[in-house]
LOPATOR-533226 format. One line per field, with one value per atom (N, C-alpha, C, O): atom name; x, y, z. Coordinates in steps of 0.001 Angstrom, whole numbers, plus 500000, padded with zeros to 6 digits. Layout:
<kemars>
a: c(CA  ...)
px: c(X  ...)
py: c(Y  ...)
pz: c(Z  ...)
</kemars>
This chain:
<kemars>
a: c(N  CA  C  O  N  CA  C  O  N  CA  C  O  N  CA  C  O  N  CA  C  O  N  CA  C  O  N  CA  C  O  N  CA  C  O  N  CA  C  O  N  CA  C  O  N  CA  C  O  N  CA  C  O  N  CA  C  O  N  CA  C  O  N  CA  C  O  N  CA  C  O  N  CA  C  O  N  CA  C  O  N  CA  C  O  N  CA  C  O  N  CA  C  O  N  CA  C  O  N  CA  C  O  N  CA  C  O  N  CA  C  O  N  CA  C  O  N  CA  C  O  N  CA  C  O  N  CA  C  O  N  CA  C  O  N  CA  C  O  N  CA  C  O  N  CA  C  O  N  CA  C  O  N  CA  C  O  N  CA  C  O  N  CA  C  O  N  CA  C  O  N  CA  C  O  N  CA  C  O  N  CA  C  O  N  CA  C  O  N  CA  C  O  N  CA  C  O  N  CA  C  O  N  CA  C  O  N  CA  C  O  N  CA  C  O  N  CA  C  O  N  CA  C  O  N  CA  C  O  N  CA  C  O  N  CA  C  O  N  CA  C  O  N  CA  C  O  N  CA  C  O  N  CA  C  O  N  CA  C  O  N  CA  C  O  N  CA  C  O  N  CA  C  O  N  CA  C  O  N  CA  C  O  N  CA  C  O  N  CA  C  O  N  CA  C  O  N  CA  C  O  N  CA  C  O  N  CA  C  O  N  CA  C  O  N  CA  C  O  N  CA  C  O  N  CA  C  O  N  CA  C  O  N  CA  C  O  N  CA  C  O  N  CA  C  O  N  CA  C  O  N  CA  C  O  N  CA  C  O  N  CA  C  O  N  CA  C  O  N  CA  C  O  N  CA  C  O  N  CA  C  O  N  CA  C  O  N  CA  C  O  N  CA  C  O  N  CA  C  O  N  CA  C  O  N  CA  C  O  N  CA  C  O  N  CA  C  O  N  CA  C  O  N  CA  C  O  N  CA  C  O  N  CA  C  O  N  CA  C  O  N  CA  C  O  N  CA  C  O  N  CA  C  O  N  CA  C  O  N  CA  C  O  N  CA  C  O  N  CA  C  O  N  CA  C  O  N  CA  C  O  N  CA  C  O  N  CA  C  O  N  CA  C  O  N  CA  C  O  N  CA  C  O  N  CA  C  O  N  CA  C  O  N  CA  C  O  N  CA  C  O  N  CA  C  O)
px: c(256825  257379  258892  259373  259779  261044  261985  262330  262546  263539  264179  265031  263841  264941  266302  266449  267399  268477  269429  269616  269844  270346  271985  272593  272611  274220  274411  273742  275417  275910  277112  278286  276274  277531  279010  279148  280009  281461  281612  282302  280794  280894  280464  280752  279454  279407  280570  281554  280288  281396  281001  279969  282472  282184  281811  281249  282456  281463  280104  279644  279514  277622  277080  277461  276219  275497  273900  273560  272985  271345  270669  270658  269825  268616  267673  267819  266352  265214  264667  263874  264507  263637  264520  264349  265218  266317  266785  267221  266845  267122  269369  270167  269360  271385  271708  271317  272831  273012  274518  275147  275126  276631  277726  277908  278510  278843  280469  281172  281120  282212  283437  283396  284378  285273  286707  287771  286532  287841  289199  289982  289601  290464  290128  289237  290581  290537  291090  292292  291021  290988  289891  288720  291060  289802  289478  288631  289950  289913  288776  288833  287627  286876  286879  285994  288006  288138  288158  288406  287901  287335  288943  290016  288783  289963  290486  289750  291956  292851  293162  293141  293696  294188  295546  295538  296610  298100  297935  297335  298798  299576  299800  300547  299350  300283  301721  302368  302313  303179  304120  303420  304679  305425  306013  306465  306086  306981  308215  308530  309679  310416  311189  312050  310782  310906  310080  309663  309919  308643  309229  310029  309042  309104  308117  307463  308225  307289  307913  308661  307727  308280  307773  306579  308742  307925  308006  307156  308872  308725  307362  306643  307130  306134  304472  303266  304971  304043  303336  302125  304048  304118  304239  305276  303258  303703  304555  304231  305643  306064  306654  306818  306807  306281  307225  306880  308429  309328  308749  309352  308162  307862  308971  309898  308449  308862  308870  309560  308365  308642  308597  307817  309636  310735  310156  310856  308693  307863  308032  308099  308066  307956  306601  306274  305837  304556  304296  304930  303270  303390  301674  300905  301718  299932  300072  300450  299805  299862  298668  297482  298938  298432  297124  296068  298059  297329  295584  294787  295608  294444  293452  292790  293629  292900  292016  292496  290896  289704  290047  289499  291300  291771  292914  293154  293889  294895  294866  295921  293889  293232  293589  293995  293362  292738  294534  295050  295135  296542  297116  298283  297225  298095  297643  298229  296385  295531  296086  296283  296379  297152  298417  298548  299037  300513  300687  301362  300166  300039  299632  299908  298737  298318  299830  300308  300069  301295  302571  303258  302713  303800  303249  304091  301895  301738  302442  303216  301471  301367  303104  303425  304191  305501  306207  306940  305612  306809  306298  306847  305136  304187  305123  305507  305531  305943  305181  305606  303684  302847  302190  302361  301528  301758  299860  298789  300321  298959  298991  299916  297677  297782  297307  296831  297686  297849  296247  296001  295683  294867  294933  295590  294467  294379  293800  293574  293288  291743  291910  293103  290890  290834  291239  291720  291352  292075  293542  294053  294176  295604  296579  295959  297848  298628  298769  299429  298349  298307  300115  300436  300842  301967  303185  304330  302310  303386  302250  302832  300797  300026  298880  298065  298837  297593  297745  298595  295740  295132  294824  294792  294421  294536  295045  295200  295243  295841  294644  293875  294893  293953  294661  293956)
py: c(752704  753486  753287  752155  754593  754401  753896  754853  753020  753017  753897  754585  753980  755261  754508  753288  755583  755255  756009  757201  755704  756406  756490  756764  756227  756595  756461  756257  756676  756850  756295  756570  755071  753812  754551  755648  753396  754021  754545  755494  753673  754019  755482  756039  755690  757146  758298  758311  759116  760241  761171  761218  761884  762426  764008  764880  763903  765320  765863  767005  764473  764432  764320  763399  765037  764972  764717  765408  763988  763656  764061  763786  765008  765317  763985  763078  764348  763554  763763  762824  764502  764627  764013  764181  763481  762712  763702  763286  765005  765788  765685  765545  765842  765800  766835  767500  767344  768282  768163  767168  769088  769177  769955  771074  769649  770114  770696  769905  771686  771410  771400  772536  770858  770466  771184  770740  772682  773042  772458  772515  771802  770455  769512  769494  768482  766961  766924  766812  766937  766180  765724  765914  765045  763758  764917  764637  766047  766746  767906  768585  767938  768414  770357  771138  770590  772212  773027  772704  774458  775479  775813  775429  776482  777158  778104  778632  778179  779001  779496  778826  781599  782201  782657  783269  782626  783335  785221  786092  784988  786988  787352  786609  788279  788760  788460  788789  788065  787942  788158  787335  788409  788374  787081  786418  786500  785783  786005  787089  784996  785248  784246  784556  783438  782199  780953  780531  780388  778847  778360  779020  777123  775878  774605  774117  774291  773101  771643  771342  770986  770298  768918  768831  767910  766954  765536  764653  765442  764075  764189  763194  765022  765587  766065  766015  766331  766915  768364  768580  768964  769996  771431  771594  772651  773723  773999  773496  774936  775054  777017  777569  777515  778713  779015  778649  779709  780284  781970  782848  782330  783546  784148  783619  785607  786652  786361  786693  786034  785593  784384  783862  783735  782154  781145  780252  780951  779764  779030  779771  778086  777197  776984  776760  776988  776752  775841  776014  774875  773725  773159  772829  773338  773353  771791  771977  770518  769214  769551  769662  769657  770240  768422  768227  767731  766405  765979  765056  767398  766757  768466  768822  769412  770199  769815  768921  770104  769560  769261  768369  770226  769541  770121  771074  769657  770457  771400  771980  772186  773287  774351  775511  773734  774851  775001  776092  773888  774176  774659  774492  775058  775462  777532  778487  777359  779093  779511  780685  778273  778870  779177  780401  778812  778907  779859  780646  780158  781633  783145  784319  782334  783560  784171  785252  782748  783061  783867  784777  783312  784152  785451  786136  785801  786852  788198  789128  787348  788049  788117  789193  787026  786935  788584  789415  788608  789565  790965  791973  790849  792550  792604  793754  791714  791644  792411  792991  791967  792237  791278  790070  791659  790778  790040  790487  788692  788306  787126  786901  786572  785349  783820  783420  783280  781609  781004  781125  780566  779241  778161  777546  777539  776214  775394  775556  774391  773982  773242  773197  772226  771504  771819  770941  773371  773245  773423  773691  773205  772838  773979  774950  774464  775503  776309  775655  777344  778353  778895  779688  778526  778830  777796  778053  776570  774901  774846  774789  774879  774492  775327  775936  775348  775982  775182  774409  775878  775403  776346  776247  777833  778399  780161  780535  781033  782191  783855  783912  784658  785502  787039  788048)
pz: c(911010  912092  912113  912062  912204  912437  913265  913958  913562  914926  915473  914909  916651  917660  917658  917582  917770  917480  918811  918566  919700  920761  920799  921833  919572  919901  917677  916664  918013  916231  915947  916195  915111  915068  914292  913751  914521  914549  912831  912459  911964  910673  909766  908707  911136  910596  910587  911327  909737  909426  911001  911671  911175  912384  912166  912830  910816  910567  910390  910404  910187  910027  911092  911815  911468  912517  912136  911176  912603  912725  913564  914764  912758  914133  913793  912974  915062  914905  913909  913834  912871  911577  910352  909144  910826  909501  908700  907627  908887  908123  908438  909365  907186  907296  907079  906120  908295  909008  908501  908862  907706  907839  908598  908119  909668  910164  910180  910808  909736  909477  910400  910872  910874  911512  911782  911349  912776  911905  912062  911114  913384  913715  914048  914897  913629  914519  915893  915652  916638  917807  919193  919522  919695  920909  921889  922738  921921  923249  922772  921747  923911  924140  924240  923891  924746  925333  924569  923407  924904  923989  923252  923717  922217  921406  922690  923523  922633  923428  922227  921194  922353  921990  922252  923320  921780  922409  922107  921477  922936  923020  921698  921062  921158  920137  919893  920887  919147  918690  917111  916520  916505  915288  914971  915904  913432  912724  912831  912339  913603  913132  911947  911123  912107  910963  911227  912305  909838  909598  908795  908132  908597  907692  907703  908625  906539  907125  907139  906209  907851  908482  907419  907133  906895  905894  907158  907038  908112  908736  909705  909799  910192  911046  909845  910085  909058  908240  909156  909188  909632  910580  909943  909301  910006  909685  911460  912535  911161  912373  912005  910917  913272  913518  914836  915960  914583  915341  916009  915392  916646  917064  918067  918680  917974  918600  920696  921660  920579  922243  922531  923327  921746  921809  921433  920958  921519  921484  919852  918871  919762  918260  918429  919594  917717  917381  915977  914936  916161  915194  915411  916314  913668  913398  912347  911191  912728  912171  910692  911004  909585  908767  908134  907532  908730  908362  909212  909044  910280  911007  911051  912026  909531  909144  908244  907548  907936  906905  905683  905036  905124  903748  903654  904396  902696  902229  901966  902221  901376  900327  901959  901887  903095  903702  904290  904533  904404  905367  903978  904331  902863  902125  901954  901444  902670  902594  903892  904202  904789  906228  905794  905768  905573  904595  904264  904927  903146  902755  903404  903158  904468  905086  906337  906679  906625  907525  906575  907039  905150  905084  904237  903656  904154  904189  905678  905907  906209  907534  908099  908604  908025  908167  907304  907841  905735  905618  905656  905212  906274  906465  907893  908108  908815  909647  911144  912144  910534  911509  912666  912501  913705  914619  914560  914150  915243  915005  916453  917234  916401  917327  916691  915628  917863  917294  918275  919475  917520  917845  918030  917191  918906  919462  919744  920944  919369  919366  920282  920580  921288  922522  923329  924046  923841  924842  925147  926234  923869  923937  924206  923772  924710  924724  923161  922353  922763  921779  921682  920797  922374  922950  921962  921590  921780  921615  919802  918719  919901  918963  918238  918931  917348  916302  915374  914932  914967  913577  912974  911747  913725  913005  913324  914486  912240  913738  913134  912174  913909  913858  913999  913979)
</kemars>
């Protein structure tokens, strides 16, 4: 007979999740953070200039209605995926079409994204 197990020690990955049938469940993560709250969306907006930032390890994101916006590329699932954001931004920068910013936990869509739409 198996032991019931009522919490999930610290060593586990936080991307794995366990049901009761031991079956492994992968779950994928699209940001890291401690904060619980649903994704916030911003206003439409346009690119007016980005860089990425190497002390911060920061994509950062000057828009059309003043806000700097800054997506910490170190707490996305992999590089693979902040370098497809990259691209997609300076796609989307020299079509010079307008799009919005994501925000995961909750956070201001305004100051932060992970990803934009």
């Amino acid at each position: 007979m198996a032991a019931r197990v009522s919490f999930i020690p610290s060593f586990v990955n936080a991307t794995t999740t366990f049901n009761f049938t031991n079956k492994r469940e992968e779950q994928v993560v699209a940001f890291k953070t401690t904060r619980t709250g649903r994704d916030r969306v911003s206003a439409k907006v346009t690119i007016q200039a980005m860089h990425f930032d190497q002390a911060s390890k920061s994509i950062k994101v000057f828009c059309s209605d003043g806000n700097l916006r800054e997506c910490r590329v170190e707490r996305l699932p992999s590089l693979e995926v902040g370098r497809q954001l990259w691209r997609q931004l300076q796609e989307i920068g020299k079509a010079g079409a307008e799009l919005s910013f994501v925000a995961a936990g909750g956070f201001s869509p305004d100051k932060w994204f992970y990803t934009v739409e």
